[in-house]
C-alpha positions as CSV (number, residue, x, y, z in Angstrom):
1,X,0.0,0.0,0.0
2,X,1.2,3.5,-0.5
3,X,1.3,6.1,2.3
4,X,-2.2,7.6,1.4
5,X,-4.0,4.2,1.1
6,X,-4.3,3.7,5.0
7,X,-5.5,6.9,5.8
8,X,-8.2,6.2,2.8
9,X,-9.2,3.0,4.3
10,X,-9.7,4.8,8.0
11,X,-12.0,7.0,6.7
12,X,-14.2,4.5,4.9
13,X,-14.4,3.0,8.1
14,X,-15.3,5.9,9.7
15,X,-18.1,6.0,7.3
16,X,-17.3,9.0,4.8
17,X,-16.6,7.0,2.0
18,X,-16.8,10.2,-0.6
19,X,-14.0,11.9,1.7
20,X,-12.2,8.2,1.2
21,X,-12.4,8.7,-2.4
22,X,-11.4,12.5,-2.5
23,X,-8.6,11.6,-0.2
24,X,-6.4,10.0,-2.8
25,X,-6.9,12.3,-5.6
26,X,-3.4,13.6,-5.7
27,X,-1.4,9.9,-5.4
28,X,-4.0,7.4,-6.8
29,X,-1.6,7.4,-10.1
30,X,0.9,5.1,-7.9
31,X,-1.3,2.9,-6.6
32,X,-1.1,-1.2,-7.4
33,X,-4.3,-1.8,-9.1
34,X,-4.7,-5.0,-6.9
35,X,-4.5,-2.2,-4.0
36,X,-6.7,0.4,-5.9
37,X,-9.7,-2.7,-6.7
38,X,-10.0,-4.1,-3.4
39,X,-10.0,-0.6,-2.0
40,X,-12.8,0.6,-4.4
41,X,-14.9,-2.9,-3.8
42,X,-15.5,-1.8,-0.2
43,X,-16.0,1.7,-1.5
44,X,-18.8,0.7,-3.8
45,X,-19.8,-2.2,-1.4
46,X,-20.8,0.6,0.9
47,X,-23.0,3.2,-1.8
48,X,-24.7,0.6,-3.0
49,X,-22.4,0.7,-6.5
50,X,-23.2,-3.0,-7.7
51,X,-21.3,-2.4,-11.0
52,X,-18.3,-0.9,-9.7
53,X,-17.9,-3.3,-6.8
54,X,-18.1,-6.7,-9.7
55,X,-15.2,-4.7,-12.0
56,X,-13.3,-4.0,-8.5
57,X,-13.6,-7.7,-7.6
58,X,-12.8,-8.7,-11.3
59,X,-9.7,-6.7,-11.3
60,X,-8.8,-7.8,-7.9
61,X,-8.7,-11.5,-9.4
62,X,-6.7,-10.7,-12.5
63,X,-5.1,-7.5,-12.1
64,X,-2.9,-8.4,-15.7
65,X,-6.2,-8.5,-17.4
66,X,-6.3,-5.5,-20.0
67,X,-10.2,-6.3,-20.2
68,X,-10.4,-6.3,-15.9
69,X,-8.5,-3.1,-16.1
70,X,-10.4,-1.3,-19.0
71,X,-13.6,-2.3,-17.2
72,X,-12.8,-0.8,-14.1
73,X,-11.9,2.3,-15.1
74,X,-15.1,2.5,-17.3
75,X,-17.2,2.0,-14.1
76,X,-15.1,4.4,-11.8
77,X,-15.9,7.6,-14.8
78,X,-19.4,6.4,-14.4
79,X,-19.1,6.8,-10.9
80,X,-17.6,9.8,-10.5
81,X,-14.1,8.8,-9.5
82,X,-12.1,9.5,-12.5
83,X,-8.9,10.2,-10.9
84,X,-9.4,5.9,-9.8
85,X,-9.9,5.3,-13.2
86,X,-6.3,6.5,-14.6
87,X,-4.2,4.0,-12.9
88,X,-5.7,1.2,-14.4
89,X,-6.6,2.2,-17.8
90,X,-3.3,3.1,-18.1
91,X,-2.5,-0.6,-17.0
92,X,-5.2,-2.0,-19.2
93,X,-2.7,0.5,-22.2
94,X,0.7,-1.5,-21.2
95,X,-1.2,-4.8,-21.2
96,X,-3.3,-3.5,-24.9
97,X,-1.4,-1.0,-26.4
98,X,-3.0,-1.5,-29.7
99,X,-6.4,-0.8,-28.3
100,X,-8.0,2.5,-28.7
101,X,-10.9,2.2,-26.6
102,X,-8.7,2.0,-23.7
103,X,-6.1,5.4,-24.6
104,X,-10.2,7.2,-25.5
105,X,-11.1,6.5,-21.9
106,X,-7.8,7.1,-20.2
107,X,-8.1,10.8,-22.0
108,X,-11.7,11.2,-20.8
109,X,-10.4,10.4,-16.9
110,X,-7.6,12.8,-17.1
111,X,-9.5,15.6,-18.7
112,X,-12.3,15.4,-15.9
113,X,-9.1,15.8,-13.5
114,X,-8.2,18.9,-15.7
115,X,-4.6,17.1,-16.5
116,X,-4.8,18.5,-20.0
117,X,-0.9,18.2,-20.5
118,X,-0.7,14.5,-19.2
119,X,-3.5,13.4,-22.0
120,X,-1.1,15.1,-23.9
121,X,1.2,13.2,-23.4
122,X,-0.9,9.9,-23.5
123,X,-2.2,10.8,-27.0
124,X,1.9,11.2,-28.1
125,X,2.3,7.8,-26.8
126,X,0.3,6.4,-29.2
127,X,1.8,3.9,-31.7
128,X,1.3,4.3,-34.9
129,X,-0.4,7.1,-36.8
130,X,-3.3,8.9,-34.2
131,X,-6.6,8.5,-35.9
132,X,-8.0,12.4,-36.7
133,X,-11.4,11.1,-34.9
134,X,-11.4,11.3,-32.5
135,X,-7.7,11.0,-31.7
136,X,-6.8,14.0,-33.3
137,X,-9.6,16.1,-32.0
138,X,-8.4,14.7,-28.5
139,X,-4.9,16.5,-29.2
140,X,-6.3,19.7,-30.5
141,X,-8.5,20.2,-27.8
142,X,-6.3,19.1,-24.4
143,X,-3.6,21.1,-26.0
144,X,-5.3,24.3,-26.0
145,X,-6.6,23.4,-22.4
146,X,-3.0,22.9,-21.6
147,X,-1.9,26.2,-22.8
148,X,0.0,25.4,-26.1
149,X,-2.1,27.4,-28.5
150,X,0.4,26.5,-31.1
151,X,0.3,23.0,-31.3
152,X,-4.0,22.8,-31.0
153,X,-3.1,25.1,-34.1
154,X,-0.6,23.3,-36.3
155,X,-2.7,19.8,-35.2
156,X,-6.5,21.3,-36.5
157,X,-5.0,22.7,-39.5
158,X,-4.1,18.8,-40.7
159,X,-7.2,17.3,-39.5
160,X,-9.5,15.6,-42.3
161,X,-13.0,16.5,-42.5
162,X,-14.7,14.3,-40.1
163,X,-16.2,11.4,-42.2
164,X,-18.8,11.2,-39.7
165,X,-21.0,13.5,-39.2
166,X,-21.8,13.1,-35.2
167,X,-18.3,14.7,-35.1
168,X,-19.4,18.2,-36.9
169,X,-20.1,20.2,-33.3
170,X,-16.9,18.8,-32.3
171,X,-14.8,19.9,-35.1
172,X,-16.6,23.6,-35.3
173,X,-16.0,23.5,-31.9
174,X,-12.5,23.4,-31.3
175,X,-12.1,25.1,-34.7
176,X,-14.2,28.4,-33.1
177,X,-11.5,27.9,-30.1
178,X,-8.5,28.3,-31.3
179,X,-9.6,30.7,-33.9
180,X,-10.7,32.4,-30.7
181,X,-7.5,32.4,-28.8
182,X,-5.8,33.9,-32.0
183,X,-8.2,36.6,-31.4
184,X,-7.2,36.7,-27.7
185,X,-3.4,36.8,-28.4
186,X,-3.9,40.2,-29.9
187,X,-5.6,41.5,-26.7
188,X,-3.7,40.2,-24.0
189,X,-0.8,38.0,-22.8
190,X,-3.0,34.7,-23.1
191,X,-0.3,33.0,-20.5
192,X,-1.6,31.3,-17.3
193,X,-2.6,34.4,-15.8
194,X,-4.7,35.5,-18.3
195,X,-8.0,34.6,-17.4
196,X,-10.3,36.9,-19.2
197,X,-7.8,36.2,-22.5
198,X,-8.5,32.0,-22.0
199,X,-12.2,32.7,-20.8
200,X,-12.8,33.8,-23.8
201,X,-10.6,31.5,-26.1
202,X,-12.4,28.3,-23.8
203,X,-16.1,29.4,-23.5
204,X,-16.9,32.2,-25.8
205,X,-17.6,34.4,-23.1
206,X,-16.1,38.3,-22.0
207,X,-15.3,38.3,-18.2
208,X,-16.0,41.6,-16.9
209,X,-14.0,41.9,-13.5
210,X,-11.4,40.1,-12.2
211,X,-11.1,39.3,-8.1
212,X,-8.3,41.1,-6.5
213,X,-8.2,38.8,-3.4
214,X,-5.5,36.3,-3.8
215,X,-4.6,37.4,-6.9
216,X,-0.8,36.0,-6.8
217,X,-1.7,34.0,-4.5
218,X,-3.4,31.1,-6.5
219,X,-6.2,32.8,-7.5
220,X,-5.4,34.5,-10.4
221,X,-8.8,36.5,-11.1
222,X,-11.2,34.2,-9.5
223,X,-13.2,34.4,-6.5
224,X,-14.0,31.2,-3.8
225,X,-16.4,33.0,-1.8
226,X,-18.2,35.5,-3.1
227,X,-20.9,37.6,-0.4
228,X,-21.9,39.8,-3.4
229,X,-23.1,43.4,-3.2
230,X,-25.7,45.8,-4.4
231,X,-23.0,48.4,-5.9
232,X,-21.0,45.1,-7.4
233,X,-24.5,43.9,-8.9
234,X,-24.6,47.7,-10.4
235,X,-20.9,47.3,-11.5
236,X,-21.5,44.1,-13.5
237,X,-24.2,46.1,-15.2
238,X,-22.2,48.7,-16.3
239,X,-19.7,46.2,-17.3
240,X,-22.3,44.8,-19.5
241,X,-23.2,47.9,-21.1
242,X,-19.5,48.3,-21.8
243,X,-19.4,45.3,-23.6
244,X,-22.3,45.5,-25.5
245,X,-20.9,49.3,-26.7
246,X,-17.7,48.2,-27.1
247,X,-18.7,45.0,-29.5
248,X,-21.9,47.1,-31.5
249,X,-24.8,45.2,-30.2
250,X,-27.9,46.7,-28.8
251,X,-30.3,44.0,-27.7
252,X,-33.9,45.3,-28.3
253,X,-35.8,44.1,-24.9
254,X,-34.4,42.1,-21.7
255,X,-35.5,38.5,-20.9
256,X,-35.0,37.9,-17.1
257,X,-34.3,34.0,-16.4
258,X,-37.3,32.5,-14.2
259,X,-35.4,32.5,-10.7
260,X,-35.7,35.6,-8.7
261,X,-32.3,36.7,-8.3
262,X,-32.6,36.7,-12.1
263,X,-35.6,38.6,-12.2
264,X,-34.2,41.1,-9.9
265,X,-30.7,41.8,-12.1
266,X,-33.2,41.4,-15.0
267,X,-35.5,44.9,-13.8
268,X,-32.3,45.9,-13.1
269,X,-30.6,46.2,-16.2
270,X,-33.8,46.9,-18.3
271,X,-33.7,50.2,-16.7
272,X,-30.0,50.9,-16.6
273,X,-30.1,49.9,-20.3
274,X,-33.4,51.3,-21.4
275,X,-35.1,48.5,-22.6
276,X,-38.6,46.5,-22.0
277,X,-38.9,43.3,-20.2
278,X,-40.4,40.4,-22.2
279,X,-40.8,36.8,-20.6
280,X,-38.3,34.4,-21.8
281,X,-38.1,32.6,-24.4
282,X,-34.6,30.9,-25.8
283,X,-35.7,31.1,-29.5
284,X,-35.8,35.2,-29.8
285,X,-33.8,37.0,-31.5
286,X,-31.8,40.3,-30.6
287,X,-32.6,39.9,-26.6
288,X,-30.5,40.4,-23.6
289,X,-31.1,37.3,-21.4
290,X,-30.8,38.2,-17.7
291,X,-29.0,35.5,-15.1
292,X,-27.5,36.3,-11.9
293,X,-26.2,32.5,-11.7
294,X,-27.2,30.2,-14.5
295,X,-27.0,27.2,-11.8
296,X,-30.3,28.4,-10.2
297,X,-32.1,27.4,-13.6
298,X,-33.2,24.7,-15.3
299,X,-31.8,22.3,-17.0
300,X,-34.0,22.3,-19.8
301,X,-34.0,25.6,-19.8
302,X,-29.9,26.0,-20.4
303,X,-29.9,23.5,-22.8
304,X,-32.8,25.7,-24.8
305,X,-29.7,28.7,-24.8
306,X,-26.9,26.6,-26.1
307,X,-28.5,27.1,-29.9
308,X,-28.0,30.8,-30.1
309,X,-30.9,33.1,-31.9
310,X,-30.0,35.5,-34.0
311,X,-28.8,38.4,-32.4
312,X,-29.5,37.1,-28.7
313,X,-26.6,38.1,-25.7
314,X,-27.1,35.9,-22.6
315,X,-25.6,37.3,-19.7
316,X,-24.4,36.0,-16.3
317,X,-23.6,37.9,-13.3
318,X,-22.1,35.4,-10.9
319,X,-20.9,31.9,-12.4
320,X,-19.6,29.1,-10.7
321,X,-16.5,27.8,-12.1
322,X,-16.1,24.7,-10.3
323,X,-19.3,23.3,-11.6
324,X,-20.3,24.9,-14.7
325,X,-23.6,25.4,-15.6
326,X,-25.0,23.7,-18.8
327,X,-24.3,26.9,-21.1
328,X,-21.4,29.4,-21.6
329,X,-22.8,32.9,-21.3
330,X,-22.0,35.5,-24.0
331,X,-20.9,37.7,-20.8
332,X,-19.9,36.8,-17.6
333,X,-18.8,39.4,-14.9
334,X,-17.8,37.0,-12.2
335,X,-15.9,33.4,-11.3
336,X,-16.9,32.0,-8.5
337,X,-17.2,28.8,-6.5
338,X,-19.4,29.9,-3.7
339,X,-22.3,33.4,-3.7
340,X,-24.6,34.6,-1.9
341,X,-26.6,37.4,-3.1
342,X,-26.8,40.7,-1.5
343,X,-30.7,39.3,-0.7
344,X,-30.0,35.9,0.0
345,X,-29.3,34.5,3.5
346,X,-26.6,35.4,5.3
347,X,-24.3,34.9,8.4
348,X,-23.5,37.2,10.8
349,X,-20.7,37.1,13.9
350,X,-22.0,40.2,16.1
351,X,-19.3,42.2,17.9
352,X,-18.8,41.4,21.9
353,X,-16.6,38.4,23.3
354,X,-19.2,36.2,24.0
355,X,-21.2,36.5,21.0
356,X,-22.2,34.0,18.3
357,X,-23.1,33.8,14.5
358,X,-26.3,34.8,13.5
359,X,-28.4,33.9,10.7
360,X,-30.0,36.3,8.6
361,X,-32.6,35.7,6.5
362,X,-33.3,36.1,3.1
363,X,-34.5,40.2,2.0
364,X,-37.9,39.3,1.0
365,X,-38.8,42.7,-0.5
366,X,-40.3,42.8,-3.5
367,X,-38.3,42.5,-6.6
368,X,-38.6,45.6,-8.2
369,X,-37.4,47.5,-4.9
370,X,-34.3,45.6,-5.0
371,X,-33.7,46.2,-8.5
372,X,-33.9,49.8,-7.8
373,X,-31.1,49.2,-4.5
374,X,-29.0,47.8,-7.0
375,X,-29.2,50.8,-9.3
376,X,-28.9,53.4,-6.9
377,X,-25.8,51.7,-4.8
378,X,-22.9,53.9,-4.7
379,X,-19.7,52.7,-6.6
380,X,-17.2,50.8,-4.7
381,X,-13.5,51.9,-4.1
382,X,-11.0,50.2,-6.5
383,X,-13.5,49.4,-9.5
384,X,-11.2,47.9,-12.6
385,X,-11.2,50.6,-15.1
386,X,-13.4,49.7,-17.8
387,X,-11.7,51.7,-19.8
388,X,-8.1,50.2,-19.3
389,X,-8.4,46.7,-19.9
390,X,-12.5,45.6,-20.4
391,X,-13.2,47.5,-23.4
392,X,-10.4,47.5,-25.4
393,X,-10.5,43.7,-25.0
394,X,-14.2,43.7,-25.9
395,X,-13.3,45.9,-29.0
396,X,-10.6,43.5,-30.0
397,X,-12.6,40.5,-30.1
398,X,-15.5,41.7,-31.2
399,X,-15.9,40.0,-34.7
400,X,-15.3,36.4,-32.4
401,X,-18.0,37.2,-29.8
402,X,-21.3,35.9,-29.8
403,X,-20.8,33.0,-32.3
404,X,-22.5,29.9,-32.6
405,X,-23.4,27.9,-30.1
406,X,-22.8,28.3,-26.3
407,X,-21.4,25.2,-25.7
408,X,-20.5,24.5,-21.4
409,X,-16.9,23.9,-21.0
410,X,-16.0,22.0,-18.2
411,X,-12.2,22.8,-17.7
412,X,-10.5,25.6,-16.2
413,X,-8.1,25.4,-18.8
414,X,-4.6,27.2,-18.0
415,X,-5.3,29.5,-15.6
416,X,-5.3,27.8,-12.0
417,X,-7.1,28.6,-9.1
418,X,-6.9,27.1,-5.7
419,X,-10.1,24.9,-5.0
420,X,-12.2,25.0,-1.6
421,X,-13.8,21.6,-0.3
């Protein structure tokens, strides 16, 4: 057993077996896949994962089986364990390396764990001449997660027309990328702390304001927590109307999402921006669509906004970036992992020694009187200059933006920022 296997094991037995899991994130890439199976058997013997606990006991019993390897690290991406899944489809690609299925999965894991240069590597390995599809594609795409811009480049300019068509979004996709971070390059630095520069290149979307706090730090532009303010509500706004300026477009009504923190940002910037509100409805054309976080919708409802109508802008206020929501926003002002909206519930520590934290509800005034808060709160200290580095970005990319479909990305891509569990 390696050093972080115990420790695992002790807190299954303690009875947290998604903490067990998490725990070996940064060292299951050295574990014996003997040690790895029997460890996720008891894992999946205890949530009820009947699949994952017969590969684990398969691959316990022949851990030189390429099949018993492949298997298992099928069932562990099903599960949600991908960084389990590496080890032995790596494994099952020493004991098969002339199998493709296997070096298609082993890319999948390590993408979920963001390890774009390592399926890098992986796809180099291969033997032989790379198939374009999805090999190629593969290449292309975890190279321009990975930062090298050039090589995504020189590898989608030699890829064959796909001979299949299920592969068409996937080609225009990472074609609109790296057209994308050409764009980019002219705008900005585009190295790993560039995140408005690879926001764009990666989603298709204009970041309006970078977080200060822990900047250098490991941050590098996004927020963890995020207790968000009336005045930076109003800011995002204005960084909205910037963009839309900046890039030529002027929507012709406002379609507030359903949820009420979208409703109130919705009356929000009708009125800053002049415009009617209309109810929503994905297929019309030249509308602002209003989100404060598109996690607080629907499904359904995202996947309705990933086929873009003519001349629609969706805009987010506040979007999480460690769990993406089913659609890339045309504008996003901020990255978070956690918010709470300057109406939502709160936590408060009162002053005094003895004290303890309070819980504030929820502002339940009605939504047009916070709209108007929002619009009448007095501009914070320190606001990015708009004019200094969101505009002439905006202006700059501006024949890329607000092209074909919002597709989600799940990836961070090469800017880092430290994760809170």
């Amino acid at each position: 057993m390696t050093s972080d296997l115990p420790g695992a094991w002790k807190t299954l037995e303690a009875g947290d077996a998604p903490a067990a899991v998490r725990s070996l994130r940064a060292s299951a890439d050295d574990l014996p896949v003997r040690d790895l199976a029997e460890f996720s058997a008891a894992v999946a013997r205890d949530q009820g994962l009947d699949d994952l606990a017969t590969v684990s006991e398969a691959l316990r019993e022949q851990p030189d089986s390429a099949q018993a390897c492949y298997d298992f690290g099928f069932e562990c991406l099903e599960a949600g364990a991908p960084h389990l899944a590496v080890p032995a489809l790596r494994a099952a690609r020493a004991l098969a390396p002339a199998a493709a299925p296997a070096l298609w999965e082993l890319v999948s894991a390590l993408e979920d764990e963001e390890r774009h240069a390592d399926a890098v590597r992986e796809l180099r390995a291969w033997r032989g001449d790379l198939p374009d599809w999805p090999g190629g594609y593969l290449l292309a795409y975890n190279a321009l997660c990975s930062g090298d811009v050039g090589t995504a480049r020189e590898v989608l300019d030699h890829l064959s027309t796909p001979g299949d068509d299920s592969w068409d979004l996937a080609h225009d996709r990472i074609t609109r990328m790296v057209d994308r971070a050409g764009t980019a390059r002219t705008a900005g630095a585009l190295d790993g702390q560039d995140l408005r520069g690879w926001q764009f290149t990666l989603t298709g979307s204009i970041l309006g304001h970078l977080s200060p706090f822990g900047f250098d730090e490991g941050m590098n532009g996004r927020f963890a927590h995020l207790g968000d303010q009336y005045a930076l509500c109003r800011n995002g706004l204005l960084n909205l109307a910037a963009v839309l300026e900046a890039a030529g477009t002027r929507p012709d009504a406002v379609m507030p999402l359903p949820d009420r923190s979208s409703r109130i940002l919705g009356l929000a910037a009708a009125r800053l921006l002049d415009l009617p509100v209309v109810p929503v409805d994905p297929e019309r054309s030249d509308a602002l669509v209003v989100a404060y976080d598109l996690n607080d919708s629907e499904p359904e409802l995202l996947r309705a906004l990933v086929p873009r109508a003519p001349g629609q802008i969706l805009f987010e206020r506040a979007s999480c970036w460690t769990s993406p929501p089913g659609v890339s926003a045309d504008v996003v002002d901020v990255l978070h992992q956690h918010v709470v909206e300057p109406w939502g519930e709160t936590l408060r520590m009162p002053p005094g020694p003895d004290s303890e934290v309070e819980r504030i509800p929820a502002d339940d005034s009605p939504e047009g009187e916070l709209a108007e808060r929002i619009l009448a709160a007095e501009p914070e200290e320190g606001e990015e200059d708009r004019g200094a580095a969101l505009v002439p970005f905006a202006e700059a990319v501006a024949d890329h933006w607000a092209r074909g479909p919002r597709l989600p990305v799940a990836t961070s891509g090469p800017v880092r920022s430290s994760r809170f569990e």
